[in-house]
Structure formats: C-alpha cells, structure tokens
Residue frames as qw, qx, qy, qz and C-alpha x, y, z in Angstrom:
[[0.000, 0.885, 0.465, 0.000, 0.00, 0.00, 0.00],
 [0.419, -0.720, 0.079, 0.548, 3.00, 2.25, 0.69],
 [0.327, -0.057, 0.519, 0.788, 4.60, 1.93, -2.66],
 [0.309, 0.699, 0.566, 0.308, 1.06, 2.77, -4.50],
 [0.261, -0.880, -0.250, 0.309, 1.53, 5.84, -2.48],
 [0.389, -0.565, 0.401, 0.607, 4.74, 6.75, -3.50],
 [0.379, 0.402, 0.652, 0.518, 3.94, 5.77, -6.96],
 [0.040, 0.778, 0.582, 0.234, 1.16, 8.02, -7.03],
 [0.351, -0.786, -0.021, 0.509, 3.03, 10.53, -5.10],
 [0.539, -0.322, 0.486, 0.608, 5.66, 10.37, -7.35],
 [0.388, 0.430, 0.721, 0.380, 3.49, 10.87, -10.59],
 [0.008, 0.978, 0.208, 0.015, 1.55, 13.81, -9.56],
 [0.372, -0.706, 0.227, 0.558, 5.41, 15.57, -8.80],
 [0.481, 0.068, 0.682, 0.546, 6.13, 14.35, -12.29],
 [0.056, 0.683, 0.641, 0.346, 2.88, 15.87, -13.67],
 [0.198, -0.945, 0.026, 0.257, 3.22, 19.63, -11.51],
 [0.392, -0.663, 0.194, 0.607, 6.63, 19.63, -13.09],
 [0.394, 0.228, 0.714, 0.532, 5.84, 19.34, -16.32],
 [0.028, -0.894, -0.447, -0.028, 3.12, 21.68, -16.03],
 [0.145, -0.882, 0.136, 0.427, 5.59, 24.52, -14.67],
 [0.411, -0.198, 0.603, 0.655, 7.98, 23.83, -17.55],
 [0.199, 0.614, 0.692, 0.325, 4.97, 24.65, -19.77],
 [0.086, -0.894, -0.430, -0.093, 4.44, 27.77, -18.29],
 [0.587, -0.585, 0.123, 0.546, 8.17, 28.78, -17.53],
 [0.635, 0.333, 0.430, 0.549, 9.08, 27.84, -21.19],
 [0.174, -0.336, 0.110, 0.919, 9.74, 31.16, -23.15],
 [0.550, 0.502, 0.396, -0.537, 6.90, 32.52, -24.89],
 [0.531, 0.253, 0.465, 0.661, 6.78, 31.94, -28.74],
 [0.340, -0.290, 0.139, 0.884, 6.79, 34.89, -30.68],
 [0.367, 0.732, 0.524, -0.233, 4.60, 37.15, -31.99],
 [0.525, 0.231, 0.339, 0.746, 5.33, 39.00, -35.33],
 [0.114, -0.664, 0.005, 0.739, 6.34, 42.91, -35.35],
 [0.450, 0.670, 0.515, 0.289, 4.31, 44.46, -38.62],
 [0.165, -0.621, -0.018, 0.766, 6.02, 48.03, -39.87],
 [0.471, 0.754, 0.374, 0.266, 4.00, 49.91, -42.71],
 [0.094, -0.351, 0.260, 0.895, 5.74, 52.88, -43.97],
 [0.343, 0.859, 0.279, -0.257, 3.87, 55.71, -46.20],
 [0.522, 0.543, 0.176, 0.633, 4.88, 57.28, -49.48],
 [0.232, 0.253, -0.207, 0.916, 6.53, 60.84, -49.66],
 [0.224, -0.431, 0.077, -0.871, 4.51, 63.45, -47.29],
 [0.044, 0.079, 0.813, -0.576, 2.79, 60.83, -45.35],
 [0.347, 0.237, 0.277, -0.864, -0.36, 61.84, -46.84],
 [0.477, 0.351, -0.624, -0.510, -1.02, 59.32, -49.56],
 [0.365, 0.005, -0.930, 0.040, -0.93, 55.87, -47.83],
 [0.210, -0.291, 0.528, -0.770, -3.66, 56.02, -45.35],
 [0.819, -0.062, -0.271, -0.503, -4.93, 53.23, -46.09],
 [0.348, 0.309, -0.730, 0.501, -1.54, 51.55, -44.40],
 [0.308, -0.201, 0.537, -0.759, -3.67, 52.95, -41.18],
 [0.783, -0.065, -0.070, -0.615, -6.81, 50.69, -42.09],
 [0.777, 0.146, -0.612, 0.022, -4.42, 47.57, -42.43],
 [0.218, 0.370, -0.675, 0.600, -2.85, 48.30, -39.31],
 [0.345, -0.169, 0.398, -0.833, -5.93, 48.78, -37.77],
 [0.815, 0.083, -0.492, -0.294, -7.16, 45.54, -39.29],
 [0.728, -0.018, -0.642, 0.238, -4.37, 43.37, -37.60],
 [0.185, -0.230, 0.546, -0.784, -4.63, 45.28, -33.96],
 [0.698, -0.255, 0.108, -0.661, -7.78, 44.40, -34.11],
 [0.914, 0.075, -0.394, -0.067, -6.76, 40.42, -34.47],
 [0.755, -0.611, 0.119, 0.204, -4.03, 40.91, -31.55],
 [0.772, 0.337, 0.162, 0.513, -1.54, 41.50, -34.28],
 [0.335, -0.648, 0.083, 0.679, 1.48, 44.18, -33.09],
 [0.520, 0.539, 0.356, 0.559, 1.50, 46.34, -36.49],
 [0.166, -0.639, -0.023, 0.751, 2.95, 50.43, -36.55],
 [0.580, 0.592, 0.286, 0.481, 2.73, 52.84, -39.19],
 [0.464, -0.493, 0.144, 0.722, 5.23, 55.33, -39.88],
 [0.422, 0.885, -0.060, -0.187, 5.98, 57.88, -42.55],
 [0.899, 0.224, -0.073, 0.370, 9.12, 56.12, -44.70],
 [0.334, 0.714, -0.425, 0.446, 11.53, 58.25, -43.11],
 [0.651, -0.574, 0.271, -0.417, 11.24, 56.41, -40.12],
 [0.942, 0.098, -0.318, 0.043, 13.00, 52.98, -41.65],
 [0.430, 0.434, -0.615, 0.499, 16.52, 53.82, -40.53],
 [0.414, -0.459, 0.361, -0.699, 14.99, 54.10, -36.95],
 [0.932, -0.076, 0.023, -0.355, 12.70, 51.14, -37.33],
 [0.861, 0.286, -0.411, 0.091, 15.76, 48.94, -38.32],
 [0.134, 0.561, -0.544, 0.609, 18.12, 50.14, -35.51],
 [0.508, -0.367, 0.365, -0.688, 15.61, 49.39, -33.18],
 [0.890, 0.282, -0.252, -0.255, 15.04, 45.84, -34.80],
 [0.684, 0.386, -0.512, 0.348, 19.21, 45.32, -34.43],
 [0.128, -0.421, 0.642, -0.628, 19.16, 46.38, -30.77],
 [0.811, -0.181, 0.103, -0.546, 15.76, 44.29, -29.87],
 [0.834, 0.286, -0.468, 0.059, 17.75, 40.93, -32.13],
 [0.436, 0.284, -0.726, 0.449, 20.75, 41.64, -29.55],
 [0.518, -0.334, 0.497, -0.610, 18.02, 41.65, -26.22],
 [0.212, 0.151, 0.961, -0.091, 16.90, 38.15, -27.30],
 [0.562, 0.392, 0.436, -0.583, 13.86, 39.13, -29.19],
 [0.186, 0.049, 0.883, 0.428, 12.84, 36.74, -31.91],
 [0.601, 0.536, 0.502, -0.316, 9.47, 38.26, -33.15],
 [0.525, 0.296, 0.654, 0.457, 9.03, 37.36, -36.69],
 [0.073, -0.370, 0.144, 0.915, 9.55, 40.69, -38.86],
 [0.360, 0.717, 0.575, 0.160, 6.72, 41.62, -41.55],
 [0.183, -0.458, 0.137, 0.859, 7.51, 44.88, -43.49],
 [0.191, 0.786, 0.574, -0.128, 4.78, 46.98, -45.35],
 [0.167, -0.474, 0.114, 0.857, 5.29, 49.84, -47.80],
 [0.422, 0.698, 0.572, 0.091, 3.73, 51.68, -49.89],
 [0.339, 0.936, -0.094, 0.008, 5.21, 54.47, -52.79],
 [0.134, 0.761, -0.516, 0.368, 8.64, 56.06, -51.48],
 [0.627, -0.517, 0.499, -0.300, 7.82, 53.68, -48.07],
 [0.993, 0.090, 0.078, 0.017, 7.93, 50.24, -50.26],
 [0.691, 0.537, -0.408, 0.261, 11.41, 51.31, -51.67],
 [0.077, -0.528, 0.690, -0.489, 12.66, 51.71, -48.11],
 [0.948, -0.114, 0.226, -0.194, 11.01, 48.59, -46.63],
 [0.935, 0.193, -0.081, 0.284, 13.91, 46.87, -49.24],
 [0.120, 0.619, -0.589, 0.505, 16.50, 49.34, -47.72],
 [0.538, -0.543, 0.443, -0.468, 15.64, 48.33, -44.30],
 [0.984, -0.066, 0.054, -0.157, 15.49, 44.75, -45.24],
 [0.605, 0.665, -0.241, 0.366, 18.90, 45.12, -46.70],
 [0.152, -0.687, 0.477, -0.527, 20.48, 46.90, -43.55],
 [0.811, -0.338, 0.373, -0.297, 18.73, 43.68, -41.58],
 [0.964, 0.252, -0.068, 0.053, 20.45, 41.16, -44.16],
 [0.447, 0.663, -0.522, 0.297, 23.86, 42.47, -43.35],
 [0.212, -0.402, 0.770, -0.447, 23.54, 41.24, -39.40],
 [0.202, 0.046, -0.964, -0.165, 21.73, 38.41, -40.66],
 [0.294, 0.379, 0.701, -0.528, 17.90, 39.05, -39.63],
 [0.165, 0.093, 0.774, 0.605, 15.41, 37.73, -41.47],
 [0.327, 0.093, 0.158, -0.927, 12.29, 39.20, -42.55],
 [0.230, 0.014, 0.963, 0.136, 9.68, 36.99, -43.07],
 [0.352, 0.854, 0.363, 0.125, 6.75, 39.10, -45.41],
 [0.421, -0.299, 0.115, 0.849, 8.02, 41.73, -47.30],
 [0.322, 0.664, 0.514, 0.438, 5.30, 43.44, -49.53],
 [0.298, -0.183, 0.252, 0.902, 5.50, 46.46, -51.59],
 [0.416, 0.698, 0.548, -0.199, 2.88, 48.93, -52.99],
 [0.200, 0.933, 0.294, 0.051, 3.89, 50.59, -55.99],
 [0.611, -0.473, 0.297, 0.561, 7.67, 50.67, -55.78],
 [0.507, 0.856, 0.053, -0.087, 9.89, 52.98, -58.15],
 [0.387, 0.823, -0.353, 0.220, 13.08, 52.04, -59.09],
 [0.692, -0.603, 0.331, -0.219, 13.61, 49.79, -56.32],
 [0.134, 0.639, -0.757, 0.000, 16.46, 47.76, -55.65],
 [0.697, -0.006, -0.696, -0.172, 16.32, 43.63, -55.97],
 [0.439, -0.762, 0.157, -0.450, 15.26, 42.27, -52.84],
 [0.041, -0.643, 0.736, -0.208, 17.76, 41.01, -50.45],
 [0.488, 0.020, -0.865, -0.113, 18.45, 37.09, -49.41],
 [0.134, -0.142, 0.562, -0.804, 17.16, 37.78, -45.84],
 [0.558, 0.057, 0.132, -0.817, 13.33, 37.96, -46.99],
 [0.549, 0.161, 0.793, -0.208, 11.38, 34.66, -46.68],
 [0.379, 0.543, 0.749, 0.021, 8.64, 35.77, -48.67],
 [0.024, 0.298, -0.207, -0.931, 8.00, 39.12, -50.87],
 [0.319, 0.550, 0.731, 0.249, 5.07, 40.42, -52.79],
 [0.161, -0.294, 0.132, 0.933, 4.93, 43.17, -54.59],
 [0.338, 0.715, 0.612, -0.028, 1.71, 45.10, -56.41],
 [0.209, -0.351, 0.391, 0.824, 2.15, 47.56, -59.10],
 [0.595, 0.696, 0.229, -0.330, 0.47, 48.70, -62.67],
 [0.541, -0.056, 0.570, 0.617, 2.59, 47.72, -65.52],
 [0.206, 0.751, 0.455, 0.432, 0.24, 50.77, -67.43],
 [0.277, -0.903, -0.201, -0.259, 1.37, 53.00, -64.27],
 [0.042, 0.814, -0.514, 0.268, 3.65, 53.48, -61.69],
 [0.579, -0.501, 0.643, 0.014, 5.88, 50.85, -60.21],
 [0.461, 0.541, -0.688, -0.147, 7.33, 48.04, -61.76],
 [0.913, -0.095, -0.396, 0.022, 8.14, 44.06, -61.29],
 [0.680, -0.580, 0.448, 0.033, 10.34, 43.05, -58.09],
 [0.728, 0.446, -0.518, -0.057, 13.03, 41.59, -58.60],
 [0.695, -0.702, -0.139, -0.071, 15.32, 39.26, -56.72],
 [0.166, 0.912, -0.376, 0.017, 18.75, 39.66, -55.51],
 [0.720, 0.189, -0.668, 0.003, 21.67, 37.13, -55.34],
 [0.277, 0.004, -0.888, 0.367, 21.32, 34.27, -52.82],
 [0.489, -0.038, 0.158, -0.857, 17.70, 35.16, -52.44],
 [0.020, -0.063, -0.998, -0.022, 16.00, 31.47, -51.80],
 [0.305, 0.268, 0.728, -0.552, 12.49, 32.42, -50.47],
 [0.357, 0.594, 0.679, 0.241, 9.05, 33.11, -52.63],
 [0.017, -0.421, 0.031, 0.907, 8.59, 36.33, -54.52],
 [0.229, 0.589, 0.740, -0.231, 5.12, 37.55, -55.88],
 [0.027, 0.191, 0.066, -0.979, 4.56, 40.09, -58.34],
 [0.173, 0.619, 0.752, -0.147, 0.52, 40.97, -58.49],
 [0.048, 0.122, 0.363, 0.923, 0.04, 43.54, -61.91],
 [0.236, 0.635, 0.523, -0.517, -3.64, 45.55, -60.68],
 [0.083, 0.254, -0.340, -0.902, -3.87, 47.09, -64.15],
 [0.155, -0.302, -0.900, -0.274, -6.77, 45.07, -64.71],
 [0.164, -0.710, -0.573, 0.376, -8.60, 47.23, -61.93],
 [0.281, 0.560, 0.270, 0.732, -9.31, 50.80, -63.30],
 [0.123, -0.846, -0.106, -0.508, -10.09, 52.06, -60.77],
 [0.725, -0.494, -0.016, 0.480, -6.94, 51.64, -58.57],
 [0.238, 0.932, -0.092, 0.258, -4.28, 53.95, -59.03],
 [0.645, 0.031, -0.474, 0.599, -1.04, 54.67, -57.36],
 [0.224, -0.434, 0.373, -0.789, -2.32, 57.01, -54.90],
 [0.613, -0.333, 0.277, -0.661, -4.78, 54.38, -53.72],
 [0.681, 0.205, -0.693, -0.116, -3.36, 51.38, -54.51],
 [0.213, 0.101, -0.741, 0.629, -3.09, 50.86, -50.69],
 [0.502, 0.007, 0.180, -0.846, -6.89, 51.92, -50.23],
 [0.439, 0.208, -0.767, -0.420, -7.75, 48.64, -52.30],
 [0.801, -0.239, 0.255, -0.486, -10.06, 46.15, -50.43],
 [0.958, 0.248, -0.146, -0.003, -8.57, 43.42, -52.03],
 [0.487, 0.527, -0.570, 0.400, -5.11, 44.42, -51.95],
 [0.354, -0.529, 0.563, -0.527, -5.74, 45.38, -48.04],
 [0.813, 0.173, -0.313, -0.459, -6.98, 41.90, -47.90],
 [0.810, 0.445, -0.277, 0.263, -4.57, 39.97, -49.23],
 [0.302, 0.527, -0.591, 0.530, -2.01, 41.45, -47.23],
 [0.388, -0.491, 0.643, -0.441, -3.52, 41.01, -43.92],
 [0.949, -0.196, 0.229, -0.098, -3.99, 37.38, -44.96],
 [0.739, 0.372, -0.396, 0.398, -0.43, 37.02, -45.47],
 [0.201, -0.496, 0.578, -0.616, 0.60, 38.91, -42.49],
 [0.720, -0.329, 0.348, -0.502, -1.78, 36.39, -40.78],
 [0.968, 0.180, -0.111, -0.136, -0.13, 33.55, -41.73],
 [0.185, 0.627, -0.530, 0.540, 2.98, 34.64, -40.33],
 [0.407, -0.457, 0.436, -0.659, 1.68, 35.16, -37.29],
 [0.951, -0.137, 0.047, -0.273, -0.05, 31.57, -37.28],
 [0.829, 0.453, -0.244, 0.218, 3.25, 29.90, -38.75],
 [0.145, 0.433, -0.612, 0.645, 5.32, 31.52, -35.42]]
C-alpha cells in the first residue's frame, strides 16, 4: 500500500513539473508588422486601415511615414541583440515600399530575417535582399511601379501581383484597395499563425 503511495506521489510531482515547464518555457513569438507611407505621409492612409485591421486580431503592427525605416531597423538590431525573436513583416507603400527593401537590406547584413516583405507601388527599387522569406509586390505595368526583382542568394518566394486590370486603382490608392488590403492582412496572418 505504501509503494502505490509513492507511486502516485511520485506521478503527480512528475505531472506539476511538467506543467511549470509549460508555463516557464519562453513565450513563442509574436510578429512585429512596420508599414511605412509614401513621400509626405499623406497618400498611404490606407496603411492605417491595415494596421488597424491586424490590432484588431491581436496583431502588433505600426505605421510610420518612410523616413522612419533607418529608426525602425536600428531598433530591430538592438531588440535581435536583447533576445527578441518576433518574426519581422515589413509593409510599404510608394517612397515607403522602396525603403522597406533598404531596411530589409540593412537587416540582411547582421543576418535578420524578414519573413513578409510586400510592396505597394515601388519605383526604381532595388532587388530584394536574401534575408526575406517571402516578398510580394503590387504595381500597374500601365502605371507606376514596376516588377520586383530578386537579388543574389535570395531562396524564399517572390510575388509580383500587376492591378492594371482594376481601373479604378491607381497609385495614390493602390493601398486603399479592399482586395489588396486583404490579401495582405492574410499574409501577415499567416505569419503570425506559422510563429
């Protein structure tokens, strides 16, 4: 009768520590969404509707005005060296999409990877770096931006989605788009699920 005791003693200890190791454990990670705006800040506000999409799902997301990348990335490279591991998403639209691939760039040199990268409407942008998981990029091949490309030792998937079929998109509101907004926050959510 003693040993059952001990057995049973012994189990439940087994079964309380297993339990606190569950709840000690380190949390998992939640992904860190930055939208950047075209020039003046005054153009992308539709950035604000996505953002305000994934808040509303529990989903950390900022917008910024695209001079804010150098910041956003610094802050990114100091967070990397505290031990944070939240999965990166990066969001841009005009002047903001080319800097999204700057910032991604800046992150590829200390090795942090970004895992969404989309683009509204890039001009002249530079191929994107090996860093980025995933990329998608929207544009008008009748209008303004152009195709992504990718750059070397880039492995991950890369998307380009031509809206010239919609007339009534534009590059000022290509970012206003129900569809486009969509689309992106079910990629962004799939991040998040996938971390």
């Amino acid at each position: 009768m003693q040993n059952d005791r001990n057995y049973v003693g012994s189990l439940w200890v087994g079964v309380v520590a297993v339990i606190a190791l569950l709840y000690c454990s380190p949390a998992r990670a939640d992904a860190r969404v930055i939208l950047l705006r075209g020039w003046f800040g005054v153009f992308s506000t539709g950035l604000d509707e996505i953002a305000d999409a994934l808040k509303a799902k529990g989903i950390r997301a900022e917008v910024a005005g695209h001079l804010y990348w150098r910041k956003a990335a610094d802050d990114i490279l100091r967070e990397r060296a505290e031990g944070k591991t939240d999965a990166l998403v990066l969001v841009g639209h005009s002047q903001g999409a080319n800097n999204v691939i700057d910032m991604a760039r800046v992150l590829e040199a200390k090795n942090v990877p970004v895992a969404l990268l989309v683009t509204l409407a890039p001009y002249r942008q530079n191929p994107i770096p090996s860093n980025v998981m995933r990329a998608i990029n929207y544009y008008q091949s009748t209008g303004w931006g152009a195709p992504i490309t990718a750059g070397t030792g880039f492995r991950g998937r890369l998307s380009n989605i031509d809206v010239k079929e919609d007339s009534t998109v534009s590059h000022i509101n290509l970012d206003k788009s129900t569809r486009v907004q969509a689309e992106i926050a079910r990629e962004v959510g799939a991040v998040v699920k996938a971390n």
